[in-house]
PyMOL Python script that loads the backbone (N, CA, C, O; Angstrom):
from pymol import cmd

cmd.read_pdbstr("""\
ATOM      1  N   UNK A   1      24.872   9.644 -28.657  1.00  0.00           N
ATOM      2  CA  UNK A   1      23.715  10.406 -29.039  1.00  0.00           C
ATOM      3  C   UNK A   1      22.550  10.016 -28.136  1.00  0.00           C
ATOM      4  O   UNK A   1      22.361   8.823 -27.896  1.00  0.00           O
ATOM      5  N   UNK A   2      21.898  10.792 -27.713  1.00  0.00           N
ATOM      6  CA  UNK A   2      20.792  11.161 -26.889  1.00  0.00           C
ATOM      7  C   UNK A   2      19.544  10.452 -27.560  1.00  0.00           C
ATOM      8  O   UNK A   2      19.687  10.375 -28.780  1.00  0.00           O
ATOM      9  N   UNK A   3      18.541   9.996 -27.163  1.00  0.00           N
ATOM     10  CA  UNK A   3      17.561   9.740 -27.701  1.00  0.00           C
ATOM     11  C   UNK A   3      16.162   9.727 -26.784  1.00  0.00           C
ATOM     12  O   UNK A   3      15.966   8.941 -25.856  1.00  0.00           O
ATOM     13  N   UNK A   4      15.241  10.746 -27.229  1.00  0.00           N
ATOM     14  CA  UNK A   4      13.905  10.484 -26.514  1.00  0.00           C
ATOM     15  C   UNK A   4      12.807   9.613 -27.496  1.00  0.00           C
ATOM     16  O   UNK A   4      12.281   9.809 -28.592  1.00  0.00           O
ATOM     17  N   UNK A   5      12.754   8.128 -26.071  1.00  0.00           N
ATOM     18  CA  UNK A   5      11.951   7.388 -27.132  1.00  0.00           C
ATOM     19  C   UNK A   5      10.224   7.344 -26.236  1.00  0.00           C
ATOM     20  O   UNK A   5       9.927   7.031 -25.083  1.00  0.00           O
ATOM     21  N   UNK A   6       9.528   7.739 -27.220  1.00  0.00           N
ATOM     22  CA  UNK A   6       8.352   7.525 -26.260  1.00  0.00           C
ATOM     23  C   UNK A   6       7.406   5.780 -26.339  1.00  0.00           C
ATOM     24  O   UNK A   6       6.976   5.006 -27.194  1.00  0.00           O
ATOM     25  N   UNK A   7       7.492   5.907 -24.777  1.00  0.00           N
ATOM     26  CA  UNK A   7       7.144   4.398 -24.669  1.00  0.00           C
ATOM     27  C   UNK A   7       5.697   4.034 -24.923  1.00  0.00           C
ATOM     28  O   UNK A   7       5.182   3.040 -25.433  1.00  0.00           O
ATOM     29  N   UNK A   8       5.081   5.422 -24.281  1.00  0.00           N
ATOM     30  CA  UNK A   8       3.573   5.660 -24.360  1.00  0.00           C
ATOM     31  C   UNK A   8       3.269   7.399 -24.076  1.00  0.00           C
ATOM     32  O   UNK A   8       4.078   8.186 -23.583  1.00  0.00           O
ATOM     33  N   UNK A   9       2.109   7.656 -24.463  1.00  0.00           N
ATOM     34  CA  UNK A   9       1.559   9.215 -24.324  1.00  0.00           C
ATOM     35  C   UNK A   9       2.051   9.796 -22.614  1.00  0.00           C
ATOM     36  O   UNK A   9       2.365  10.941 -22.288  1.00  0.00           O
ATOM     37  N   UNK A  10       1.991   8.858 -21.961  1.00  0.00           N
ATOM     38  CA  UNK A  10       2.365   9.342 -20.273  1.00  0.00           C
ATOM     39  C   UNK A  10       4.196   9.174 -19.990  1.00  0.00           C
ATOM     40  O   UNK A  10       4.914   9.537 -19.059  1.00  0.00           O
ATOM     41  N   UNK A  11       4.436   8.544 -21.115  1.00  0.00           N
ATOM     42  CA  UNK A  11       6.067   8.904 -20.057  1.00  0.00           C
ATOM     43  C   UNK A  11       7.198   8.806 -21.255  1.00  0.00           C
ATOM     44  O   UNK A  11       6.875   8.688 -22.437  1.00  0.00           O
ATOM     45  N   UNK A  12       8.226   8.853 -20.911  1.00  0.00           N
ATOM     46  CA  UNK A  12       9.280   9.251 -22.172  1.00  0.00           C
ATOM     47  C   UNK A  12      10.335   8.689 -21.320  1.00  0.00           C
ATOM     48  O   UNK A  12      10.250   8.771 -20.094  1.00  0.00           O
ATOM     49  N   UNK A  13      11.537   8.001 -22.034  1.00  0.00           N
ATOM     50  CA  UNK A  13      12.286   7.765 -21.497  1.00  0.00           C
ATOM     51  C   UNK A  13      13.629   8.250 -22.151  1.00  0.00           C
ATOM     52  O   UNK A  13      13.704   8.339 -23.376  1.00  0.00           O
ATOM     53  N   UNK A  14      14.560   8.524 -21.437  1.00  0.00           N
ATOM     54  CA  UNK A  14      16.105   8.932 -21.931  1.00  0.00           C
ATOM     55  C   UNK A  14      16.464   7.940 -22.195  1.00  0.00           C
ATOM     56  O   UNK A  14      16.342   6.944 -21.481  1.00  0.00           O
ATOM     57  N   UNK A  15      17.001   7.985 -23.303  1.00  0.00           N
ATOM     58  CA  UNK A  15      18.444   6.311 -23.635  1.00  0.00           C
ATOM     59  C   UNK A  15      19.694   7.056 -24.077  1.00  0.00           C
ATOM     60  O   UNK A  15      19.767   8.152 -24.632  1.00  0.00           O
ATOM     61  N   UNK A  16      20.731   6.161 -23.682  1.00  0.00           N
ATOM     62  CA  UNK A  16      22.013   6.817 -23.872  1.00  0.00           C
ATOM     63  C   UNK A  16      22.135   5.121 -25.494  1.00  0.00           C
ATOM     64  O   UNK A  16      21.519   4.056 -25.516  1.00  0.00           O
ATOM     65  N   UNK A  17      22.723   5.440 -26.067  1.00  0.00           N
ATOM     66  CA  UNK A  17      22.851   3.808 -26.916  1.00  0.00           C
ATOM     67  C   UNK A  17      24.137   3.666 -26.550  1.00  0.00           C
ATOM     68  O   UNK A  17      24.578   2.642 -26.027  1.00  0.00           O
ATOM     69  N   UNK A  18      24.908   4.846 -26.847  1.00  0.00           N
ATOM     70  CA  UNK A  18      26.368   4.867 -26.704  1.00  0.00           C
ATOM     71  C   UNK A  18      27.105   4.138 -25.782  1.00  0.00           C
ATOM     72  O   UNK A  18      28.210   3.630 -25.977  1.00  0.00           O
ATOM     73  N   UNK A  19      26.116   4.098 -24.274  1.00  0.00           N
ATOM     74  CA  UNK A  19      26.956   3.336 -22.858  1.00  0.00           C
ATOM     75  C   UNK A  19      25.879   3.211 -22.485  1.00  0.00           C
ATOM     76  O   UNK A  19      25.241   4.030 -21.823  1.00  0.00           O
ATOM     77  N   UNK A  20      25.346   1.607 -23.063  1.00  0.00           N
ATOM     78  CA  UNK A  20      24.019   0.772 -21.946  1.00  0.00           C
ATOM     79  C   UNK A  20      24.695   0.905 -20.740  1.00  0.00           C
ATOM     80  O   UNK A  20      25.857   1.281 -20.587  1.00  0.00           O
ATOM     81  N   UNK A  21      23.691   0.489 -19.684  1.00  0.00           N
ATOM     82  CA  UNK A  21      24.178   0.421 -18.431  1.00  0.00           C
ATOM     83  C   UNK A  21      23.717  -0.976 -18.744  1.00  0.00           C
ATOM     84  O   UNK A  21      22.854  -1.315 -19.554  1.00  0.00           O
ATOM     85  N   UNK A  22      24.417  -1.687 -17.991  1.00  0.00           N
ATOM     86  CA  UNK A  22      24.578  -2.922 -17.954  1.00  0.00           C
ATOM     87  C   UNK A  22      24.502  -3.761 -16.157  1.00  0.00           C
ATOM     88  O   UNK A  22      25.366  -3.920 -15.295  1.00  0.00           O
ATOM     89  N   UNK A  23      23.057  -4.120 -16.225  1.00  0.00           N
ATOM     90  CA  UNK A  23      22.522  -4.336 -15.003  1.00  0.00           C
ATOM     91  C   UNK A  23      22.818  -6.409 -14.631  1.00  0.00           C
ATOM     92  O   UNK A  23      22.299  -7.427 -15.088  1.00  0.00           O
ATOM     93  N   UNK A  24      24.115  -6.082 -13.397  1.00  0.00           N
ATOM     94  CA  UNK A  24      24.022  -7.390 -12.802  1.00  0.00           C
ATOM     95  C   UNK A  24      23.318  -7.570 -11.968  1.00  0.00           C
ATOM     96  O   UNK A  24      22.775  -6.702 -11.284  1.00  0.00           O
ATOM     97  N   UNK A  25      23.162  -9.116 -11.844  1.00  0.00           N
ATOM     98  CA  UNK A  25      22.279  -9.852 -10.762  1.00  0.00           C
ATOM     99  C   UNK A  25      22.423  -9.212  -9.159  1.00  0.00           C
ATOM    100  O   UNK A  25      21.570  -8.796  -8.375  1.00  0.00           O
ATOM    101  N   UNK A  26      23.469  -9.300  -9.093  1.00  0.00           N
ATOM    102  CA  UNK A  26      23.828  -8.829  -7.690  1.00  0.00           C
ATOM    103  C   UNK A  26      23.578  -7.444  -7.406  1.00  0.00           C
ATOM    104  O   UNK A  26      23.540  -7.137  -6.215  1.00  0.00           O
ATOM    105  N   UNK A  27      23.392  -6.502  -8.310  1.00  0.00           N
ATOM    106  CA  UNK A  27      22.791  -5.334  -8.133  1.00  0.00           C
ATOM    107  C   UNK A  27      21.364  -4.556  -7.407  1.00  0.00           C
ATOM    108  O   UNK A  27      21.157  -3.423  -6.971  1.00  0.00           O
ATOM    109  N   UNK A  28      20.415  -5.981  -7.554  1.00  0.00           N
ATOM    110  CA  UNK A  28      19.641  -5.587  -7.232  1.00  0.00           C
ATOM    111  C   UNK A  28      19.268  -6.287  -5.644  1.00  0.00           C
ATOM    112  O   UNK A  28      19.567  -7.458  -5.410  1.00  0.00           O
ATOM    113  N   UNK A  29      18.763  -5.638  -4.882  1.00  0.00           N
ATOM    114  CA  UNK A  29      18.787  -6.144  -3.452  1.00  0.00           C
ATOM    115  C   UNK A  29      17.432  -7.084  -3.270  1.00  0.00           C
ATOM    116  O   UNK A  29      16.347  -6.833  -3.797  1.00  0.00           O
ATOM    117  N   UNK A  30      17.695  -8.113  -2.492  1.00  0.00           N
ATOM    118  CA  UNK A  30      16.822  -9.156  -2.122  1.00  0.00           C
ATOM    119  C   UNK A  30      15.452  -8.940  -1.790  1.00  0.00           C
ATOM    120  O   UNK A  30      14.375  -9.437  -2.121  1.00  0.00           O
ATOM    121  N   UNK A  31      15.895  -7.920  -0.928  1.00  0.00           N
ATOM    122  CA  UNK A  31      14.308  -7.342  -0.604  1.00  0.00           C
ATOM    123  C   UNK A  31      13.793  -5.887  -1.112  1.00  0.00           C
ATOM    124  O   UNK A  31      13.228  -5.108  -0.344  1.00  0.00           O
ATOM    125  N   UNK A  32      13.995  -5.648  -2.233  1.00  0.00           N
ATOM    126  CA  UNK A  32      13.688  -4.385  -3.338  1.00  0.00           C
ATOM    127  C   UNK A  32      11.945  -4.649  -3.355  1.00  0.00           C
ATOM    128  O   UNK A  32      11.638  -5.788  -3.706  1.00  0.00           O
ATOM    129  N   UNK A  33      11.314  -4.143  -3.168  1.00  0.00           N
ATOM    130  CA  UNK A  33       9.994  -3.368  -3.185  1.00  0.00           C
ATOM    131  C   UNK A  33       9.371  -2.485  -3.980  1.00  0.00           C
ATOM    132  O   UNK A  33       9.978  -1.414  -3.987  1.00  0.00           O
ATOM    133  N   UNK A  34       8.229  -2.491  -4.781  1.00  0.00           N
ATOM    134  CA  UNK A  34       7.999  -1.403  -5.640  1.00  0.00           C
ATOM    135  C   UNK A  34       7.395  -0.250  -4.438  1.00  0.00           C
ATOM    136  O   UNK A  34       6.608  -0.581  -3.551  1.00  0.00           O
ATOM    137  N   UNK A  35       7.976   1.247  -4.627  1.00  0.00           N
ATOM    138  CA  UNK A  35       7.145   2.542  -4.145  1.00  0.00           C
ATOM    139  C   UNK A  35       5.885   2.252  -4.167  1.00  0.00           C
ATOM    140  O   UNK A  35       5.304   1.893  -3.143  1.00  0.00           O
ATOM    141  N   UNK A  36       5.123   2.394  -5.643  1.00  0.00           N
ATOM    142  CA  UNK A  36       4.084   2.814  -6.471  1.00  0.00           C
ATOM    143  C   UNK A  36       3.600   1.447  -7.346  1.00  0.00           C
ATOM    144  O   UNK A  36       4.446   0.975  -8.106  1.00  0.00           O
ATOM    145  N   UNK A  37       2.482   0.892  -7.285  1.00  0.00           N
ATOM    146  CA  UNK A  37       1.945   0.315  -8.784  1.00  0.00           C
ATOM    147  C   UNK A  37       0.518   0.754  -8.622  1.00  0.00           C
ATOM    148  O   UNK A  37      -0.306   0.627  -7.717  1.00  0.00           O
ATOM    149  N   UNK A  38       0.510   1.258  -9.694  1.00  0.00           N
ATOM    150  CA  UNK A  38      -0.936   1.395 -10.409  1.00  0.00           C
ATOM    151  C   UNK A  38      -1.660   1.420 -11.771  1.00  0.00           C
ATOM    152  O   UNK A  38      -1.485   2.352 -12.556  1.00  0.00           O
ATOM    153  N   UNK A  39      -2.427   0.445 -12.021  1.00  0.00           N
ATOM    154  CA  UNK A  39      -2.923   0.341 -13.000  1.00  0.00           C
ATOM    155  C   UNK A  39      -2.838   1.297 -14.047  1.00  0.00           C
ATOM    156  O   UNK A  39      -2.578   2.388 -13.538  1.00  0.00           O
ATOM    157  N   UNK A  40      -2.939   1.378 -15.270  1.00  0.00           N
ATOM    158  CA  UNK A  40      -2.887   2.034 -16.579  1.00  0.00           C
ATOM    159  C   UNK A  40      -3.801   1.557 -17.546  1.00  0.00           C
ATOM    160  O   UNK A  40      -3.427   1.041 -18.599  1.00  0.00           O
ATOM    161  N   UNK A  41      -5.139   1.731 -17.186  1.00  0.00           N
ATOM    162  CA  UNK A  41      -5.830   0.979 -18.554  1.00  0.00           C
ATOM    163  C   UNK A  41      -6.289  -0.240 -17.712  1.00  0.00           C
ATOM    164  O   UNK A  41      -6.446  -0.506 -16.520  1.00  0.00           O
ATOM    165  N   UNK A  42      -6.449  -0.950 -19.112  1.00  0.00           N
ATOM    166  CA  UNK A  42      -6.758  -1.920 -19.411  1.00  0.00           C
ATOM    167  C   UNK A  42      -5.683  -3.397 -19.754  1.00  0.00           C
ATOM    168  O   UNK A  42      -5.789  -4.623 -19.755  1.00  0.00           O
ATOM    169  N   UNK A  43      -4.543  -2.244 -20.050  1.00  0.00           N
ATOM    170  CA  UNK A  43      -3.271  -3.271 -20.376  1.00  0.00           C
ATOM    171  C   UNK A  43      -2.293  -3.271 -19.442  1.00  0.00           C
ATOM    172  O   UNK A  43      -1.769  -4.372 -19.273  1.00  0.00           O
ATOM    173  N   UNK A  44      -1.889  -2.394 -18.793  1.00  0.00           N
ATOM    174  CA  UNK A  44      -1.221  -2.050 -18.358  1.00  0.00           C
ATOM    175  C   UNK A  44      -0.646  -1.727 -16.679  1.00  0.00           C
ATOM    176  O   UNK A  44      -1.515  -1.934 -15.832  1.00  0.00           O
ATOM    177  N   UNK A  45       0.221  -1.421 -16.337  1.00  0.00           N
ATOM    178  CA  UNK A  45       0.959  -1.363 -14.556  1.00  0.00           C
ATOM    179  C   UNK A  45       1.887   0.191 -15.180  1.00  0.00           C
ATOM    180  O   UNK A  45       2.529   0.341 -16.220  1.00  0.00           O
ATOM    181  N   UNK A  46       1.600   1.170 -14.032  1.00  0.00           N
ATOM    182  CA  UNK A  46       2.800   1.696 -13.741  1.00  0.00           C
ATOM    183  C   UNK A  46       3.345   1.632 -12.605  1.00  0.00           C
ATOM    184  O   UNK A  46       2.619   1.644 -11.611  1.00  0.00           O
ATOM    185  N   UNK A  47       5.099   1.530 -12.441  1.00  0.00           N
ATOM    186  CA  UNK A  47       5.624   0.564 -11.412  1.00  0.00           C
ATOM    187  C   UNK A  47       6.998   1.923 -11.307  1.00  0.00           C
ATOM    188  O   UNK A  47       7.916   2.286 -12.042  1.00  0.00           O
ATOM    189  N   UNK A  48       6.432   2.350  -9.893  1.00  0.00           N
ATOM    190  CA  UNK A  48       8.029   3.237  -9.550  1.00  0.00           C
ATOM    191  C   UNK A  48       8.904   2.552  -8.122  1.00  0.00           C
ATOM    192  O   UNK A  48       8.504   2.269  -6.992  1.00  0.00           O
ATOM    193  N   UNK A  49       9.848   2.483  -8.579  1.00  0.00           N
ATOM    194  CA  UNK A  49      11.027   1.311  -7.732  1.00  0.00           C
ATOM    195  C   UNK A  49      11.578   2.635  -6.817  1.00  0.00           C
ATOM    196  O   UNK A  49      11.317   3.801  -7.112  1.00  0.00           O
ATOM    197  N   UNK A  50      12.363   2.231  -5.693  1.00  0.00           N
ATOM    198  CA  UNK A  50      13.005   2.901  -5.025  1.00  0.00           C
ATOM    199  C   UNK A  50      14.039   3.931  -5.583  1.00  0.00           C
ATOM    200  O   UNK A  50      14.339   5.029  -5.113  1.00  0.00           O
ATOM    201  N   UNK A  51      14.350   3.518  -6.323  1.00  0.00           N
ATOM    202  CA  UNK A  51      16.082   4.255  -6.810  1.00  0.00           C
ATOM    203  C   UNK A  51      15.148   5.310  -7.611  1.00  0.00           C
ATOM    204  O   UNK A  51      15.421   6.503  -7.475  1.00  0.00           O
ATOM    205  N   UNK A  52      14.379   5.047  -8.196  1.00  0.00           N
ATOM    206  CA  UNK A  52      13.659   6.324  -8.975  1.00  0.00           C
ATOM    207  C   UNK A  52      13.161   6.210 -10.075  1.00  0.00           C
ATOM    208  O   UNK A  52      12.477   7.092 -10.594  1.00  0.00           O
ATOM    209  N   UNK A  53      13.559   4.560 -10.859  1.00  0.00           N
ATOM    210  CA  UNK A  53      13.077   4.389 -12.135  1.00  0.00           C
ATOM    211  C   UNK A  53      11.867   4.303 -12.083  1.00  0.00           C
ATOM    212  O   UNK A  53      11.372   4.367 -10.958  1.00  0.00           O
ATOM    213  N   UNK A  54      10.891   4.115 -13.347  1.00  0.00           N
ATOM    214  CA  UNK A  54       9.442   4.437 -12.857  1.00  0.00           C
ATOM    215  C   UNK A  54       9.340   3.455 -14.369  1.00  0.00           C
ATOM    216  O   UNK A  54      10.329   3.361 -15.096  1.00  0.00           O
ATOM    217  N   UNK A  55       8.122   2.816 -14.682  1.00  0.00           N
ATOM    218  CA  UNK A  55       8.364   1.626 -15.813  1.00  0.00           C
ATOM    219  C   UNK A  55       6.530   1.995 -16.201  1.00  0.00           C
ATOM    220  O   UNK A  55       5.853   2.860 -15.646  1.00  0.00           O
ATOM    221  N   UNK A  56       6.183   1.266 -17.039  1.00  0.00           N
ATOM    222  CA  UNK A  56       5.192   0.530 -17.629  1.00  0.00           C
ATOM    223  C   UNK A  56       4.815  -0.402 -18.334  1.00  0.00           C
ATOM    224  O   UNK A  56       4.693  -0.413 -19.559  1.00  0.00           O
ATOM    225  N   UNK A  57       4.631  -1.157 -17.650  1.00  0.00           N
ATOM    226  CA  UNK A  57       4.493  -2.937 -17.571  1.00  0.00           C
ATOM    227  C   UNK A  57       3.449  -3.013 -18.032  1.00  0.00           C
ATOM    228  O   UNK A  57       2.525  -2.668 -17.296  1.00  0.00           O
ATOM    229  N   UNK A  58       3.085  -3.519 -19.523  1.00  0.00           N
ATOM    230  CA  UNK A  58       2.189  -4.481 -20.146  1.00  0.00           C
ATOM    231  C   UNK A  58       1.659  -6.018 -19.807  1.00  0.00           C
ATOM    232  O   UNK A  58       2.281  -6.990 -20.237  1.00  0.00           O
ATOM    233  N   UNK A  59       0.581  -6.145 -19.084  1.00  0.00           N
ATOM    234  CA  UNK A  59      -0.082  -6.784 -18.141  1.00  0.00           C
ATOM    235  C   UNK A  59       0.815  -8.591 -18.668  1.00  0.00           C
ATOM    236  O   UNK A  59       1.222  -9.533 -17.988  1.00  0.00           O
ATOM    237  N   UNK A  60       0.779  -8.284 -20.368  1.00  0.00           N
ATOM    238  CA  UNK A  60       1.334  -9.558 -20.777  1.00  0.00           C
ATOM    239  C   UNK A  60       2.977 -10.097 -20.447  1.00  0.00           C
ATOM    240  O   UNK A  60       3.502 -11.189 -20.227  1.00  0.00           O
ATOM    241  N   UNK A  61       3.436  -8.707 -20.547  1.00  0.00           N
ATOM    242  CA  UNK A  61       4.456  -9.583 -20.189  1.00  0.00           C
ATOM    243  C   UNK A  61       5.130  -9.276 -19.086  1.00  0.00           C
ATOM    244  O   UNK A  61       6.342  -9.065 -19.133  1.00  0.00           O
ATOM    245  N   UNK A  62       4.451  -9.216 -17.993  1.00  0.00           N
ATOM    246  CA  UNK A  62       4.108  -9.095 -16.398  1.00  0.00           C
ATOM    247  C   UNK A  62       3.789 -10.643 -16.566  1.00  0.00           C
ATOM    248  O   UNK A  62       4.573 -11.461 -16.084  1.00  0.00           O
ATOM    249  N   UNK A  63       2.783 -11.007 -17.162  1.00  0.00           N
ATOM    250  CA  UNK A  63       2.707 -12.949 -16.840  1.00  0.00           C
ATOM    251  C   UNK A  63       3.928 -13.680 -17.013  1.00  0.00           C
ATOM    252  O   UNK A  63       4.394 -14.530 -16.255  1.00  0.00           O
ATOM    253  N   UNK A  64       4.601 -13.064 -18.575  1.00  0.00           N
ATOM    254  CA  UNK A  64       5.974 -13.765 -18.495  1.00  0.00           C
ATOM    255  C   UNK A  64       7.020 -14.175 -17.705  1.00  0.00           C
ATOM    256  O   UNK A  64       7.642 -15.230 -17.828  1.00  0.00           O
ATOM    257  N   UNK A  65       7.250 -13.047 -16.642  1.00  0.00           N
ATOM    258  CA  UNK A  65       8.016 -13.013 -15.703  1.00  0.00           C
ATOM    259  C   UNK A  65       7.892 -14.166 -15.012  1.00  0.00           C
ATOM    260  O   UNK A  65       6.906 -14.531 -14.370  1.00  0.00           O
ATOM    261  N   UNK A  66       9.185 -14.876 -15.198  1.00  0.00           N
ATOM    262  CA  UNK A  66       9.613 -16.128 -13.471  1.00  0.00           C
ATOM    263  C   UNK A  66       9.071 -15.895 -12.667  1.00  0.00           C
ATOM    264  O   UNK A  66       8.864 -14.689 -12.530  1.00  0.00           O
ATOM    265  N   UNK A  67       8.553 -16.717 -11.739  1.00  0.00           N
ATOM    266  CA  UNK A  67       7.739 -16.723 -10.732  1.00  0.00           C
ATOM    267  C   UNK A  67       8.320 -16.733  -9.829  1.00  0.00           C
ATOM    268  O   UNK A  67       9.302 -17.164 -10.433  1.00  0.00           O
ATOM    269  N   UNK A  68       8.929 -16.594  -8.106  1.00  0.00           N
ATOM    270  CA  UNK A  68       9.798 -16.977  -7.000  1.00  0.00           C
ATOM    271  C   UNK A  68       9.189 -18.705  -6.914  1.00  0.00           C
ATOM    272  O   UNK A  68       8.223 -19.178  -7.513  1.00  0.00           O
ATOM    273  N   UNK A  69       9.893 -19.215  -6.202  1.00  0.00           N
ATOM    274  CA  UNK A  69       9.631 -20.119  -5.983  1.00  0.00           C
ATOM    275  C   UNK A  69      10.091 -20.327  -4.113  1.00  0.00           C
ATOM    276  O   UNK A  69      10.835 -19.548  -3.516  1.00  0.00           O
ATOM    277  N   UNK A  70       9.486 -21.443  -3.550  1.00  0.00           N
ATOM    278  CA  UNK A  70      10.118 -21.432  -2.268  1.00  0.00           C
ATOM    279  C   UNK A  70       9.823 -20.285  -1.571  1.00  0.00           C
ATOM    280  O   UNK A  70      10.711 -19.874  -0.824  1.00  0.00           O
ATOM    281  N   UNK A  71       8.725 -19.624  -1.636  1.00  0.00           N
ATOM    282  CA  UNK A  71       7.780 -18.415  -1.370  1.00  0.00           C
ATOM    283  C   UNK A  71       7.063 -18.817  -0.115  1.00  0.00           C
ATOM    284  O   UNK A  71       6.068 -19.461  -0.448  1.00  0.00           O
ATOM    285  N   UNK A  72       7.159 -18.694   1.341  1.00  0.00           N
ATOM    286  CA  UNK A  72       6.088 -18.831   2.155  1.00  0.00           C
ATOM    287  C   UNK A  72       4.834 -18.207   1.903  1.00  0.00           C
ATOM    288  O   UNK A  72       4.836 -16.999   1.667  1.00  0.00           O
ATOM    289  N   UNK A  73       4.151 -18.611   1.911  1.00  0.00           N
ATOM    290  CA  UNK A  73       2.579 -18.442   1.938  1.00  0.00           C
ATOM    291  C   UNK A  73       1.843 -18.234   2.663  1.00  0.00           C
ATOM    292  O   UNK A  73       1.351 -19.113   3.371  1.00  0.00           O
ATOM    293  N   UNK A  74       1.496 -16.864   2.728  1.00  0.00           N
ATOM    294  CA  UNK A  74       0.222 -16.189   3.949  1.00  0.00           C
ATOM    295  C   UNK A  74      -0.244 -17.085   4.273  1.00  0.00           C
ATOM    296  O   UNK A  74      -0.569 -17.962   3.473  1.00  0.00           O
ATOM    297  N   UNK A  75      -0.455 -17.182   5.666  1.00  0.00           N
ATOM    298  CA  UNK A  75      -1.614 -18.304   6.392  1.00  0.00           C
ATOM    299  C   UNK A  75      -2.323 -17.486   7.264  1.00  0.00           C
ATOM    300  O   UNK A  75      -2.030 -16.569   8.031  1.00  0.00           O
ATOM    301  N   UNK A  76      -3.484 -18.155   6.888  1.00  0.00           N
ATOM    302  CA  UNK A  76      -5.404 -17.682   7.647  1.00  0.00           C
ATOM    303  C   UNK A  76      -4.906 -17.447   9.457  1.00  0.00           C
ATOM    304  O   UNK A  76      -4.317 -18.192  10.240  1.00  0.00           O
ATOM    305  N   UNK A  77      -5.505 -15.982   9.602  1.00  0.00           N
ATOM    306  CA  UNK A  77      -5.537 -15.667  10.699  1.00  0.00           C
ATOM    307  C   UNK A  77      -6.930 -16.154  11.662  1.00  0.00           C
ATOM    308  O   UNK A  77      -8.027 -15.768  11.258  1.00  0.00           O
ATOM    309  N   UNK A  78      -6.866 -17.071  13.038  1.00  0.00           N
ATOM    310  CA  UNK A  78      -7.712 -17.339  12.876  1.00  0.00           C
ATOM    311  C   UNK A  78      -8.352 -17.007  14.675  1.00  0.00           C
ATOM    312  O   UNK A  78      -7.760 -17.140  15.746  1.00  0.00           O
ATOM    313  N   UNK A  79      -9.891 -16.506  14.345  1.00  0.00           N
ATOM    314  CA  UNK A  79     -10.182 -15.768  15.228  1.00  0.00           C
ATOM    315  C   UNK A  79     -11.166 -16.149  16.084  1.00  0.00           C
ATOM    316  O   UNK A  79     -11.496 -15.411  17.013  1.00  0.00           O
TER     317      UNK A  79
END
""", "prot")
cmd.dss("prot")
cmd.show_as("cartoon", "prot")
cmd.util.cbc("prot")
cmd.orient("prot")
């Protein structure tokens, strides 16, 4: 069974319940990039990924998220 659940007034999402898709690690590529982010408010990110999904990320638990670690770090261009 089909279900339209609305996440917020701007977007709606399809769910199947019947057959989650079931997302492995290795699925997603190393260097994946968001298209699109732009703010929503006050709370909020909207975030469209390459493949086409398109999200809205609540600023809070955007902090939650693991951090990379072992991240080089921009260094001062110097003139």
């Amino acid at each position: 069974m089909h279900v339209i659940e609305r996440s917020s007034k701007l977007t709606l999402h399809k769910i199947d319940y019947r057959f989650p898709k079931k997302l492995q690690y290795g699925d997603i590529p190393e260097d994946i990039e968001p298209e699109e982010i732009r703010p929503m408010g006050n709370h909020a990110m909207s975030i469209r990924w390459p493949d086409g999904f398109s999200q809205i990320a609540p600023y809070d638990q955007l902090q939650m998220i693991e951090r990379l670690v072992d991240v080089p770090q921009p260094t001062a261009v110097q003139s």
